[in-house]
C-alpha positions, 0 to 999 in steps of 0.5 A: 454295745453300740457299733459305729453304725448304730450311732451314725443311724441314731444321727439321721444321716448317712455315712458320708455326711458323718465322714464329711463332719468328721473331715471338717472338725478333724475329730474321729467318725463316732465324734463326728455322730455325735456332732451330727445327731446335734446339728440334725436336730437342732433347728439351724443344723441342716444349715449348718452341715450344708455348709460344712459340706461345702467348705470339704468340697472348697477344701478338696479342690484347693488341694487338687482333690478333684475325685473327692470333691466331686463326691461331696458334691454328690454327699452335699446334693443328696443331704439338700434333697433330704433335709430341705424344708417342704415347699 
């Protein structure tokens, strides 16, 4: 039987990406591996989830969620640094 952590590894992305998804699309977390594991792979994904992470962080500061924002902040920078094309 596959965990949750299994299909989150079988997605090339980390937790915190996921519950960023998950966030976005308001589905549960193994939804939102599922999500992830298409869009990782799919040639305009990486694109895609950038943006999904940056409308959570609009979301958070409209709302006042400062302390949460600011750590999608850091979700969104590391996912750039690891999925940016070579330059």
């Amino acid at each position: 039987m596959l965990t949750i952590d299994d299909c989150i590894g079988l997605c090339d992305l980390t937790e915190a990406e996921v519950d960023a998804i998950a966030e976005h699309e308001h589905v549960p977390e193994i939804v939102a591996a599922e999500m992830a594991c298409c869009l990782a792979h799919c040639a305009d994904g990486p694109r895609r989830i950038a943006e999904i992470i940056a409308d959570d962080i609009a979301d958070a500061r409209v709302h006042g969620h400062d302390r949460h924002a600011e750590e999608l902040v850091v979700v969104l920078r590391d996912f750039v640094m690891a999925h940016s094309p070579p330059v």
